[in-house]
C-alpha positions as CSV (number, residue, x, y, z in Angstrom):
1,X,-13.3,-13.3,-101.3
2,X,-13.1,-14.7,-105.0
3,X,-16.4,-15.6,-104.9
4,X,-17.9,-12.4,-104.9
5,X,-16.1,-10.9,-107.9
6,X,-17.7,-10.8,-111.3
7,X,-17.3,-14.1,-113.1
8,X,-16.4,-13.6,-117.0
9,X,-18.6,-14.8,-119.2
10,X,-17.6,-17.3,-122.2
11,X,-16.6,-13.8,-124.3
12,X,-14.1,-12.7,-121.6
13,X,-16.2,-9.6,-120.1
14,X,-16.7,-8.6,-116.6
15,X,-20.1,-8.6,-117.0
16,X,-22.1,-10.1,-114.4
17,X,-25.6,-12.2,-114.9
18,X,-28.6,-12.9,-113.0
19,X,-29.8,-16.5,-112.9
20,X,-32.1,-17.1,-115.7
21,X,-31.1,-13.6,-117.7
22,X,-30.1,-13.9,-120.9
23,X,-28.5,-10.8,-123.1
24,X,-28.5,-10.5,-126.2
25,X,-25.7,-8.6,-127.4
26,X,-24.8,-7.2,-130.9
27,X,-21.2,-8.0,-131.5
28,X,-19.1,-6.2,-134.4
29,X,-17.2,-9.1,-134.3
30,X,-20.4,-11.2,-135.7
31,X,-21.9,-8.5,-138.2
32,X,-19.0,-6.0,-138.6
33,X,-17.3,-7.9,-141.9
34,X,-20.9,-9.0,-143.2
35,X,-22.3,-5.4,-143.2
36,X,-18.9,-3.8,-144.1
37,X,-19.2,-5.9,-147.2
38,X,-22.4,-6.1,-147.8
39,X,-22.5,-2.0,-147.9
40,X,-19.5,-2.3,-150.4
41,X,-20.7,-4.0,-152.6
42,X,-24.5,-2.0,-152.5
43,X,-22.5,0.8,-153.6
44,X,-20.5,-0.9,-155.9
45,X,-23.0,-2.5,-158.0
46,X,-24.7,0.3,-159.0
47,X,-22.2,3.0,-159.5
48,X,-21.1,-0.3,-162.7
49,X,-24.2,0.1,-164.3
50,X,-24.9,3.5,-163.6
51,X,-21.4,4.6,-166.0
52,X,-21.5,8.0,-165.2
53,X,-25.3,9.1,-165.6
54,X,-27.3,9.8,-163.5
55,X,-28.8,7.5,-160.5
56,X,-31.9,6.2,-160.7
57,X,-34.4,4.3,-158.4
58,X,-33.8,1.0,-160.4
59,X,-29.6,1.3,-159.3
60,X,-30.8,2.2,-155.3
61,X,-32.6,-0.2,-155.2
62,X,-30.5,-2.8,-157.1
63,X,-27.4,-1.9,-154.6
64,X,-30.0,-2.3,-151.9
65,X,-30.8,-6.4,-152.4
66,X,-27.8,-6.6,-153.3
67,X,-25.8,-5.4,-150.2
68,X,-28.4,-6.9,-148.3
69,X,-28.4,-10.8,-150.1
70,X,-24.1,-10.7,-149.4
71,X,-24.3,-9.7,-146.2
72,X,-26.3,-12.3,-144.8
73,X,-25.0,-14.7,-147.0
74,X,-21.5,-13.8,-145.2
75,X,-23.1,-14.1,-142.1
76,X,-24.9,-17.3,-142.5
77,X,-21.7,-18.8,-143.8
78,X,-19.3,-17.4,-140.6
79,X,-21.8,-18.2,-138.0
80,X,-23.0,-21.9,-138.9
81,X,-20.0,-22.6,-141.9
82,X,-18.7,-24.6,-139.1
83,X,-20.9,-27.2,-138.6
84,X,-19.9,-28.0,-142.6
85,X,-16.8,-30.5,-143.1
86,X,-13.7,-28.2,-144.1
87,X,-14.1,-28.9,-147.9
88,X,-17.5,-27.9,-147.9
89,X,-17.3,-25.4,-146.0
90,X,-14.5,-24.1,-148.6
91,X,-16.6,-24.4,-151.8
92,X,-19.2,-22.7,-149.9
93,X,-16.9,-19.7,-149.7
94,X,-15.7,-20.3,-152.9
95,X,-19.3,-20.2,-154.5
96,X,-20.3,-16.9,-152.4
97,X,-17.1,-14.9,-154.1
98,X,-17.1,-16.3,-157.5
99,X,-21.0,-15.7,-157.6
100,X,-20.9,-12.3,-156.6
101,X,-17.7,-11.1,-158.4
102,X,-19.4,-13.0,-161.5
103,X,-22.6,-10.6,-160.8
104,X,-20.5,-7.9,-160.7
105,X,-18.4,-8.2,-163.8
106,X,-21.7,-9.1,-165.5
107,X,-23.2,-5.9,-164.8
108,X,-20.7,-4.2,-166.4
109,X,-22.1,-5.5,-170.0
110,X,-19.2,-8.2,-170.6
111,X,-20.7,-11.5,-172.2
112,X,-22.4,-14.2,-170.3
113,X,-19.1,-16.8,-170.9
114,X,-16.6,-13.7,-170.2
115,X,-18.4,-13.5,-166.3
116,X,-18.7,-17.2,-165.9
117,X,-15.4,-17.7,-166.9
118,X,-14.3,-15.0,-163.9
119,X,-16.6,-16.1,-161.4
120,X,-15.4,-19.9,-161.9
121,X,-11.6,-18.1,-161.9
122,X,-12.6,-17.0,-158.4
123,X,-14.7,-19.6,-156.9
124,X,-11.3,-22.1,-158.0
125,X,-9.0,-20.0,-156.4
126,X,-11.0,-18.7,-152.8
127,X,-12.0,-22.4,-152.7
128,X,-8.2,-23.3,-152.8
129,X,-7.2,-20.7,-150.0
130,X,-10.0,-20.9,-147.7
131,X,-9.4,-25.2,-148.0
132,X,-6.1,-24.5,-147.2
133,X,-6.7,-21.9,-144.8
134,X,-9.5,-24.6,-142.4
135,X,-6.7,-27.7,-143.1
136,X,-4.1,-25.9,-141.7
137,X,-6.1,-23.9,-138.6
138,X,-7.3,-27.3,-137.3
139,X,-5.9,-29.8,-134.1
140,X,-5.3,-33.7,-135.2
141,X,-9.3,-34.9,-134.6
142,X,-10.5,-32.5,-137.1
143,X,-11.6,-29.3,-135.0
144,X,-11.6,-26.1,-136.0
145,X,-9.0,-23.9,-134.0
146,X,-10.9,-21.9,-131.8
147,X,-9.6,-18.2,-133.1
């Protein structure tokens, strides 16, 4: 009798397969945080340099790229950071959010050294977490825990 009920796949669903199907499925849990920040921040950006006036092509546009560049950085960093050895994989994270919270704070017309100096702030401390964050989630061999 157990052999005709649906077999869950690797995700946990019911969801039954033909031999040789593949599905291709779009997960929240893959692209949910990316696009939710990526659409942040593309609103963000331009409402700094816009400062009350009125919106222009230039600032759509500007908000556009950049929602578009973070998001898929996110993405490329959650879906292969993995396969990078934890301290890597922790500057890597560290560079992403001291980059764009550098970007940001420089659009709003502070001095070059003023946003470096944040954006290194940043990178320092997200680099720090997320290197605590991987050393602590792993088994004894080095793994990442699976959650």
């Amino acid at each position: 009798m157990a052999a005709h009920a649906a077999v869950p796949d690797r995700r946990g669903h019911g969801q039954r397969r033909q031999h040789g199907q593949r599905t291709q499925q779009l997960s929240t849990h893959g692209w949910g945080l990316p696009l939710a920040l990526g659409i942040v921040y593309g609103l963000y950006a331009p409402t700094i340099v816009r400062r009350g006036g009125e919106p222009s092509w230039g600032q759509f546009w500007l908000g556009v790229v950049n929602g578009l560049v973070l998001a898929l950085a996110v993405y490329g960093l959650r879906r292969y950071g993995r396969s990078l050895p934890r301290e890597l994989r922790a500057a890597a994270w560290g560079g992403l959010a001291g980059t764009a919270i550098g970007f940001l704070f420089s659009l709003s017309e502070a001095s070059v050294y003023a946003a470096t100096v944040l954006g290194l702030v940043v990178a320092a401390a997200v680099t720090a977490a997320a290197f605590y964050l991987f050393y602590t989630h792993e088994d004894a061999s080095g793994r990442p825990a699976p959650y």
